[in-house]
Legacy VTK file of the C-alpha trace (Angstrom):
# vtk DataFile Version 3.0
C-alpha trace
ASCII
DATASET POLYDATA
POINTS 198 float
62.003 -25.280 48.236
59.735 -22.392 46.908
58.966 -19.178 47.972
56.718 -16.098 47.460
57.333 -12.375 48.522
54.553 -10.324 49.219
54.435 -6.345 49.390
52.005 -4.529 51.447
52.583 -0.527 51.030
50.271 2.174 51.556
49.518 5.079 53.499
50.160 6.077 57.179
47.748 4.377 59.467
45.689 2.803 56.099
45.941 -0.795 57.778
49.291 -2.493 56.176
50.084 -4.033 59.474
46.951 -5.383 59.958
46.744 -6.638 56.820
50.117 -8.357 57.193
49.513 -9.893 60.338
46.244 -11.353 59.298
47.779 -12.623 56.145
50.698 -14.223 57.919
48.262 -15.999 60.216
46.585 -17.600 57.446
49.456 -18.308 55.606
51.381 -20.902 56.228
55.412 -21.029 56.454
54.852 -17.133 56.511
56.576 -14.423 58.041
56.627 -10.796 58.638
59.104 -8.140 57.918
57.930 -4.643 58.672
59.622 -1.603 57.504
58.650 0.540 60.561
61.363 -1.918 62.735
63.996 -0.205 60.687
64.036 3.331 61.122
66.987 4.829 62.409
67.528 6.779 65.675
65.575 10.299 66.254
69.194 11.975 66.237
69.457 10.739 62.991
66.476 12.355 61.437
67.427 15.367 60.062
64.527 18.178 59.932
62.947 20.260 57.390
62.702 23.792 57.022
59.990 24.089 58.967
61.567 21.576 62.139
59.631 19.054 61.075
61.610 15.541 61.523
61.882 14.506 57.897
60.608 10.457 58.653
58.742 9.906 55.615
62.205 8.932 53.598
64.230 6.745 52.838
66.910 8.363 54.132
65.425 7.783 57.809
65.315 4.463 57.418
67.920 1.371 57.997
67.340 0.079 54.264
70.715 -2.188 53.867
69.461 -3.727 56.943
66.202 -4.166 56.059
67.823 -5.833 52.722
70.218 -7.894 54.786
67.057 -9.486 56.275
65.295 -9.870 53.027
68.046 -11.261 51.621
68.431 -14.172 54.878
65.058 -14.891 54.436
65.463 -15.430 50.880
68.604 -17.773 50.980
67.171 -20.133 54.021
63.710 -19.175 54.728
63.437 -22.259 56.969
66.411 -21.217 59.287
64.919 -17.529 58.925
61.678 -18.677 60.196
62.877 -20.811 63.088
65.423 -17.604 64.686
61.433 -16.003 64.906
60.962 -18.874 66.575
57.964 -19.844 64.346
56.491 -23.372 63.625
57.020 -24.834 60.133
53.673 -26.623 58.459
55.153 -30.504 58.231
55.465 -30.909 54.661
56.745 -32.929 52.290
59.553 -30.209 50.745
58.710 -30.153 47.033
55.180 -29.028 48.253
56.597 -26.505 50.915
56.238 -22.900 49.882
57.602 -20.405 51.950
56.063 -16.904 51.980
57.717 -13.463 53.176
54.951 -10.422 53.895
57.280 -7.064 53.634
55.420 -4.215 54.988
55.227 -0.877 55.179
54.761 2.825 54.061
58.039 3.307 51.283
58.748 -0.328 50.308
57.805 -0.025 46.476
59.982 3.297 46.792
63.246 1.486 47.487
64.233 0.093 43.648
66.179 -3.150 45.245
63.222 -4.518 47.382
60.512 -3.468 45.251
62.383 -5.780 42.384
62.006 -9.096 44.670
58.091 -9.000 45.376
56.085 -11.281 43.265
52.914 -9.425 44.181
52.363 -6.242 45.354
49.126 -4.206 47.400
48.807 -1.008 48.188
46.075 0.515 51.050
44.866 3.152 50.341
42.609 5.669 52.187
41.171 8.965 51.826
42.818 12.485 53.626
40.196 12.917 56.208
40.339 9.637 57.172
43.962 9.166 57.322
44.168 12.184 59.542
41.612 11.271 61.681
43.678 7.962 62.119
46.866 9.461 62.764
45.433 11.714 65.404
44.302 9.101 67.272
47.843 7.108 66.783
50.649 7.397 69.824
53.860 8.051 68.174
57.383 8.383 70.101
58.578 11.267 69.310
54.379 12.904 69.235
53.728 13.861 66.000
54.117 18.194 66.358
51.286 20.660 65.853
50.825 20.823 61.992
52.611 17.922 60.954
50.315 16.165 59.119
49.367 18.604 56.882
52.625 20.251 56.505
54.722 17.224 56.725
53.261 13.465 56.562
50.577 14.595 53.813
52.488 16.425 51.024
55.413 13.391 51.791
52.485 10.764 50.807
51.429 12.539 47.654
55.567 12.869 46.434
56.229 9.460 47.640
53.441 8.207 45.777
54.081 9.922 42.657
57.476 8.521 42.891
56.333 4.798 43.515
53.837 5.094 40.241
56.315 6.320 38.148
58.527 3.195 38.768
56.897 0.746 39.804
53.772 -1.459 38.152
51.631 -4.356 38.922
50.173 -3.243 42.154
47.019 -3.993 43.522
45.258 -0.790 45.047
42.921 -1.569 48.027
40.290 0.651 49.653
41.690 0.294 52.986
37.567 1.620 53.873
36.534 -1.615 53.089
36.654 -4.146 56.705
39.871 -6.178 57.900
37.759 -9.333 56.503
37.015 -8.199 53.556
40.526 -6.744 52.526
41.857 -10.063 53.995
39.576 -12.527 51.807
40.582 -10.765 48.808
44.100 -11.149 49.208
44.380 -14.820 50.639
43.044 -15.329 47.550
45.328 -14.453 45.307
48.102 -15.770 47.428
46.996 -19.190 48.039
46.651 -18.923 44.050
50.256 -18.001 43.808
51.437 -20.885 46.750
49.395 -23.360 44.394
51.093 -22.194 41.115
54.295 -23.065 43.030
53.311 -26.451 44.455
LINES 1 199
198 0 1 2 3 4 5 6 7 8 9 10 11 12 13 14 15 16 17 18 19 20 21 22 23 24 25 26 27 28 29 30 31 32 33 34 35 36 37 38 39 40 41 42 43 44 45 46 47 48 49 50 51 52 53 54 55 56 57 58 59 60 61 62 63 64 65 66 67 68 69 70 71 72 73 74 75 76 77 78 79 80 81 82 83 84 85 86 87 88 89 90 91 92 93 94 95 96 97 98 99 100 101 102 103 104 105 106 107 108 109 110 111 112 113 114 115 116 117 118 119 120 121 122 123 124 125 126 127 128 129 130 131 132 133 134 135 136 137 138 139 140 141 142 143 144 145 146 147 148 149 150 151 152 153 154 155 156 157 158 159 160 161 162 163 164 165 166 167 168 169 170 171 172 173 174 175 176 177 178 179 180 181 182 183 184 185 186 187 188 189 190 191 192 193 194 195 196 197
């Protein structure tokens, strides 16, 4: 049995998740795991200075779970993939190459996940357009007058600086260019990968 992990990080609203769903339904023996499904209760969230809910962290985020499931998925991706109730591709087992998609905003921030991913993309889109985005986004708590600029923008620019400084061997992508085109250009390289493996 082989397997592949594959990051997808980027900014808020730059199109990770759609990214990672499209890959996983061209991939077979894939599944998802999105960061987003981990964050921890609102209560939890402490604020900043300025009462903005500090949710760009890692702190705000269930990361030993997220780990846990990593980490299942990893030891027995075939039992993994059947509690998510997803078909396996019949076959034959020394040809069967499992891949994991991990997705979301701090992944390559986290040290212990980011070590695991055998290739790693990063969306990226410009501050206009990410704003624009994340207007037009429903979020539960609603995102407060000013937050984006005084909260989820400066958070992006620190938590990218952080990920560059540790963490090399990612693919940027201009998350301007269409779903299609973002998608062709990573099945690509991943059904490279799967075929190194086979």
């Amino acid at each position: 049995m082989k397997t592949l992990i594959i990051g997808v990080g980027g900014i808020t609203n730059g199109g990770k998740s759609t990214l990672a769903k499209s890959l996983h339904d061209r991939v077979p023996n894939s599944c998802v795991i999105a960061q987003d499904s981990y964050f921890k209760e609102d209560s939890e969230v402490p604020e900043d200075d300025n009462g903005f809910k500090q949710y760009d962290t890692l702190d705000a985020l269930h990361m030993d779970k997220m780990m846990t499931d990593v980490i299942s998925w990893q030891r027995d991706p075939e039992s993994f993939l059947k509690q998510q109730g997803q078909n396996l591709q019949c076959q034959s087992d020394e040809k069967k190459v499992f891949v994991l998609i991990v997705e979301g905003f701090l992944i390559f921030n986290h040290r212990p996940l980011n070590e695991l991913f055998n290739r790693r993309y990063f969306m990226e889109i410009p501050y206009e357009v990410c704003k624009i985005r994340r207007r037009s986004r429903v979020y539960t708590p609603p995102d407060p007058p000013g937050y984006f600029n005084g909260y989820v923008w400066p958070m992006y620019l620190k938590n990218r600086q952080e990920m560059d400084s540790m963490t090399s061997g990612i693919v940027c992508l201009d998350g301007l260019k269409t779903k299609e085109e973002l998608l062709a250009t990573v099945c690509k390289e991943v059904n490279q990968e799967i075929e190194k493996l086979k």
